[in-house]
Every structure is written in C-alpha cells, then in structure tokens.
C-alpha positions, 0 to 999 in steps of 0.5 A: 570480536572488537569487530562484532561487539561495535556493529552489536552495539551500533545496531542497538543505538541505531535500534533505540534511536529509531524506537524514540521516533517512532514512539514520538511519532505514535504517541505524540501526534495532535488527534486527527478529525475521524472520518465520522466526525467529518460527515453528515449522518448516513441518512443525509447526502455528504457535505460538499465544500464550495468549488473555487470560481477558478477551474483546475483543468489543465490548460493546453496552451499554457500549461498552466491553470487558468484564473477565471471568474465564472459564476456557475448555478448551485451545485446538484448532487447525484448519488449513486448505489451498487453493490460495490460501490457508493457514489456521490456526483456534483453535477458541475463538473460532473465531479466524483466528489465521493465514494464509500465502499460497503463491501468494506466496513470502516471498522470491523464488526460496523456498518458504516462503508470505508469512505475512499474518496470525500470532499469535506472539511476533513479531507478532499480526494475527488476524481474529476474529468472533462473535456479542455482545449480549443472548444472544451467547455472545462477551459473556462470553468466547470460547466454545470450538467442536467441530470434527470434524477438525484438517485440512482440504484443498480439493483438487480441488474447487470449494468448501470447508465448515469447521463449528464447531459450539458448543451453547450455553445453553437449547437454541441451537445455532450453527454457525459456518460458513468457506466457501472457494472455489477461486482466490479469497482471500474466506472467508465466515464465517456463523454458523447460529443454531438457537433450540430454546429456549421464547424469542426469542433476540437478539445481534449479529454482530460481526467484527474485525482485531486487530493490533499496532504492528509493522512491515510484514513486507514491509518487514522483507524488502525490499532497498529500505526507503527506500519508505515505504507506508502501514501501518493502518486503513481504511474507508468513511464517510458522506463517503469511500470510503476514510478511513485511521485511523491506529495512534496515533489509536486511543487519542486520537481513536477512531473510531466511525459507523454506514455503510451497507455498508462495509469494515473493512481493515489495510493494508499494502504489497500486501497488505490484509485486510478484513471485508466485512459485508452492504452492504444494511444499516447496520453500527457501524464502531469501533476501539479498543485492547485491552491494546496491540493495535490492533482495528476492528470492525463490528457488524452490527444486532440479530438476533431468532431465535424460538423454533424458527426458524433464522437465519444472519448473517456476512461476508466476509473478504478477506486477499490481494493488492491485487486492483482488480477483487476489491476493487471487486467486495466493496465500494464504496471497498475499491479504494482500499485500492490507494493511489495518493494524491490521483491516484488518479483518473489512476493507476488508468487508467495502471495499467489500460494498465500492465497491457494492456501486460503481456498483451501482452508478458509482462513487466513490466520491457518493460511499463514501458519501453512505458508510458514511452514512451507517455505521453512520446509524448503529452506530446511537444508540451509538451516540445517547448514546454519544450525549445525554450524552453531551446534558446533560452536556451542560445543567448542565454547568451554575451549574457546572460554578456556583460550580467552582465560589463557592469553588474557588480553592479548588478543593477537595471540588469542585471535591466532589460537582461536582461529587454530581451534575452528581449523581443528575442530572444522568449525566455520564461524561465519556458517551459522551467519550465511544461510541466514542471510540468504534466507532474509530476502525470502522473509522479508518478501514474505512481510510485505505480502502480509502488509500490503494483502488487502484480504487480511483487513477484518479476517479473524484467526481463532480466539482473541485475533478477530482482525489479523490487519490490527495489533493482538489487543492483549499482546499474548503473541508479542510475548510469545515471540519474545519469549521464543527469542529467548528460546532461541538464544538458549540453543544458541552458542554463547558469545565470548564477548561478555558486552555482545553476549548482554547486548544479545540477551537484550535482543528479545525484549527490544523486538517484543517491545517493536512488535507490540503494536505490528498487525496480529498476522505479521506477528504469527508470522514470526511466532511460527517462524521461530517456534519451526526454528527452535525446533529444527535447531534443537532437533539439530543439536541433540542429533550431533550431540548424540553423535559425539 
C-alpha cells in the first residue's frame, strides 16, 4: 500500500508540474505575427523579401556554401492556380517562393487558402531547385529565368506546363519545366538541358526546402495549443524509412548519406512538403543552415550532355495534406511522415477502418463514436476480466477496512491477513490492473490517429462541434469526461489508503482540467470510451452481485 500511495502521489507532482509548463507555455508566450498580418491583400501578388547576393545551393567541390557577389536583374513573380494548388514563383532561381491551399481555408468557415510555403517578413519556407556542379549555372549564384507570362491557370484542363527558360554560357539552353496536374498537389520540376556547345557539359541536380525557426502556422490558428506535433525535417536512411532530423540539430550534428531513392520533407501538423527525387538512382541527402535558415537537400548524380544532345533531370514536389495513399505512392516511408509514433504499425489499420466508418456515415464526429465502440467491443473480455476483478474488491472492502481497524499499524501483520483474504476470497488485486494495460497501446494508437488525421481539420459533429481539430468553445464535453470520471470512480473499489483514496477523487478534476483546451474529436473519444466503460463495469458488478 506504502508502495501505490508514493507512485499516486509521485505521478500527481509530476502531473501538476507539467500542467504549470504547459499553462506557461500557452498562456504566456509573446503574441505571434498571424499569417494575415504578414501579407499582402489577396488582390495583390505576396511580398518577396530580397535574395541574398550569396547562393544557397550546395557546392560539390567543397561542400560547403559558396560566398559570391552576383548582381542579378530584379526578381519577376509568376503566379500559378489549380484547383489545388496557388503558387508563387521567383524567376531567379525559379524558386517556389509560396504556396496556398484553397482546398484548405485558413480558418474554417473563411475563404482565405491555408498558406503552406511564404517568403515574407513573418516567415520563410521556400522550395528551391537547380542545376550546380562543374557548368550549373546555380554554382555562382541564382540565374535569373524568362518567362512568357506572369499568369497561369489550370482551368479546365487536365495538365498544366509552366517554362522558364535561361540561356546559359557557350551555347546551353535550359528550360526548366513545373508540370501540374489536376486534383493533385505533386508539381514535376524538370530541367531539359540543350548542349549546342563544342564540349560536353556536366552538373548536378539539386532540390531543396529552406525554412525557418518559426512556429507551426497551424498551430498559431488553433484553439487547442496544448497538442503538440512534430515540426522538422525527414528522410528515408539506409536503416529507417522515416528519420526525423531535428531544427536545432542542423548546426551541431548535420546530416549527411547517399540512399537509393528517397525523400527530403518538413513536417508539420497535417500538412508535410517533400522533394521527391528519382528513386532508381542514389541520391546525397544533407542539411545544413544558411544564414539562420534551415535547408535539406538532395543532390542527384552528375549528368554529362554531349555536345548537340538534350538531357532532361528533375523531381517531384509534394506540398499538401497528409495523404497515406499519395505519400505511399511517391516514396517508400514518405507515409510515415503521417506520424503515429512507435504504433504506427496498428494505427495506420484503425486509421484505415476510421476512414471506412466515414464512407459509410459521413461524418467523422459518428465515425469516431463508431470506432469506439468497436474496438471497446473487441476488448470486451479483458474488461470484463478487469471489472470483474474490481467488483470483487469492492465487495470484500468493508472486511479489508475491518482488517486495517484491527491490526492498526502494524502493517506487517496487516499486509499478511490481507493477503489470506484475496487467497480466501479468489481475489487477484492486480486483475483489475492488467487488462488495463494491455488495452493501453491500443488506446493511445487510437489518439494519434485522432491528432495527426488531416480529415478531422474543419469536420463538424452535431450542435456546438462545428470543427472536431479545435477545443469545445463551451467545454460542455471536458465537463462530460470529468463528470464520467467521477462516475467511474463510484463503481470502483475504495482504496484502504485514505491518502491514494484523496489523490484518486482528485483525478477527474485534473484530466477536466487537461482536457479543457484537446481537440473536440479527441475528447469524444474519451467521453465514449468512458460512458462504454461505465456501462460494462456496472453491468459487470450488478450481475456478480445478483449472483451472491
């Protein structure tokens, strides 16, 4: 018992502690620049901040950046529209110096596109490609590409070409190609090398994320700031399909392999942007950070264009929700950028049903109620191995109150007759416990399939839940849970303890207090989770009382 009342009381401080930083954390942060305060009105096209004089591509020779001064012309943006994607490009460089997402409001129930990738005062996330090495024209700089227009539209068609086109030294024309396609958020990038030079012409293809330190922008416009996701780098390796490669490693502890195929991604809270190089060849995966600003890149093999011939390299950019099904298509372990956590291997099926459920009803509020049920259902017989276990020892807890009454503070000899008790009675103390814990796994695999789902971001339920991403503005579901708590605890055995039995009836108040600012579709979760449990242990503990 001496045992249970320190890990309860330990667990509370540790509990409290943790809810003082996080409260901190929340509440007492400086107020971030939002997205709209950092642009341009939609009318006009977004503010580009200056590019350096000095180029960001990798150097092959050195490896290490290169310190030029190149003067280039004035920068010319060309904006882009599909019916997925808005994109801004800077024709030095052909940079993707932003993206929106219109399929995506920024805010639910507004028009204005969730903003994934922004060169602006507030932030800089930017895609970058080209050509470096021995002739690349990125190896002293960023050349400044034509463009016929300023403006492009998908429309109705099917597929969409955008050329840039550069002329290079002695006679090399390059073309630098996006190619979009309908209903998708994958833009190839390829470069079409035209040697019309008297010698062979030889470089690398090399394509790179560049971002800052700021926050998550979802998380700026979210209500439940308590959930923290993961916000960096990723890439497949020799031994992982998915290594993430944290911000603050990048100066101490680059990185730096050659992979067959492989991705080079930033992830965020459901969205993730990736380059996507040809996965037949092996490709130089490195990060490194360039005057504040975090960059992974790829570098593909040399390329050798004789003279008179045309050859063309690229890849492919992904920036847009976390798809399973698209991500898995690009490259192997680009899924994984959906990040379940070390149960991924389970959640990806329950995220799998979660998602037949939806097809089914429509509604992913029902559809989580649904799933609850379902995997509770399954578990039935370990819980009823566990309630049954605490219906026992809430019957035999007037003998085992009669037993500490009788030998005061002695504990040894207590701890002897309670043991002949549970021996008496069949009782094993640590039943109630091991279903329990076999069941946890299951459960928290469940709560990060809720976290990380990109389809529960603006999807109602019913009544006040018009966004199941976002906090219950009136905290009627937090209360619910507590009070389901409490419930529970009613049905429960009594702790001897009088210490672990207050610390236990202040359980409720602290997860309500916890769970006051969690996403409307996590805390459905636990409400019906509980409401099941409370039904099954009280179902449980009337029929063994019938029974006696």
């Amino acid at each position: 018992m001496d045992l249970q009342r320190t890990l309860l009381i330990a667990g509370l401080v540790v509990v409290g502690y943790l809810t003082v930083l996080q409260w901190n954390q929340d509440y007492n942060q400086p107020p971030a620049v939002s997205q709209t305060e950092a642009q341009l009105p939609a009318t006009s096209a977004p503010a580009v901040q200056s590019t350096s004089a000095t180029s960001d591509a990798p150097d092959l020779a050195q490896d290490s950046l290169p310190d030029t001064n190149d003067s280039a012309p004035s920068a010319e943006l060309v904006t882009v529209t599909t019916d997925t994607l808005i994109m801004t490009i800077d024709t030095r460089g052909g940079d993707i110096v932003r993206i929106e997402l219109p399929k995506y409001p920024r805010v639910k129930g507004q028009t204005e596109p969730f903003v994934l990738l922004e060169n602006t005062a507030h932030r800089t996330f930017i895609a970058q490609s080209g050509l470096t090495g021995a002739n690349g024209p990125d190896r002293l700089g960023k050349p400044v590409y034509n463009s016929a227009k300023t403006s492009y539209s998908l429309g109705n068609s099917q597929e969409l070409n955008v050329d840039l086109t550069l002329k290079a030294d002695n006679g090399v024309n390059i073309t630098k190609r996006f190619v979009f396609t309908k209903g998708t958020y994958q833009v190839k990038v390829d470069y079409r090398i035209q040697n019309n030079s008297d010698s062979t012409w030889r470089g690398n293809f090399y394509s790179q994320l560049k971002r800052d330190n700021t926050e998550d922008p979802s998380r700026e416009i979210s209500s439940s700031g308590n959930i923290n996701t993961y916000l960096g780098a990723a890439v497949k390796t020799e031994e992982k399909h998915y290594e993430k490669l944290d911000f603050s490693d990048f100066t101490d502890s680059p990185f730096k392999e050659k992979v067959k195929g492989g991705y080079a991604a930033i992830v965020q809270h459901y969205f993730v942007t990736a380059w996507v190089p040809n996965q037949n060849q092996v490709n130089t995966f490195q990060t490194r950070v360039y005057k504040g600003d975090n960059i992974i890149s790829v570098v593909e093999p040399t390329v050798e264009v004789a003279p008179g011939q045309t050859e063309t390299v690229g890849a492919t950019l992904y920036a847009g929700p976390k798809n399973q099904e698209v991500l898995e298509s690009l490259a192997q372990g680009l899924d994984l950028t959906i990040d379940y956590g070390m149960l991924w291997w389970f959640a990806k099926p329950l995220f799998l049903l979660l998602s037949y459920i939806h097809s089914v009803l429509g509604n992913w509020g029902w559809s989580i109620i649904t799933l609850t049920i379902i995997v509770k259902g399954l578990f039935f017989p370990l819980s009823k191995a566990s309630y049954t276990s605490m219906a026992k020892m809430r019957k035999i807890s007037p003998k085992m109150q009669a037993l500490k009454e009788k030998h005061g503070e002695d504990k040894q000899a207590l701890s002897q007759a309670m043991m002949k008790l549970y021996k008496d009675e069949k009782v094993n103390p640590m039943g109630g416990c091991l279903p329990i814990l076999v069941q946890m796994p299951v459960f928290i695999a469940l709560y990060w399939v809720l976290i990380e789902s990109v389809e529960l971001r603006h999807a109602p339920w019913l009544g006040w839940i018009h966004d199941l991403s976002q906090m219950d503005p009136y905290f009627i579901l937090p209360l619910i849970m507590g009070a389901s708590m409490f419930a529970q605890q009613l049905l429960s055995p009594t702790p001897p303890d009088p210490m672990q039995a207050r610390v236990m009836k202040l359980m409720p108040v602290i997860f309500t207090f916890f769970f006051l600012w969690f996403p409307a579709g996590l805390v459905l979760y636990w409400v019906t989770n509980n409401l099941l449990s409370i039904s099954q242990q009280w179902y449980i503990t009337k029929s063994i009382e019938a029974q006696d």
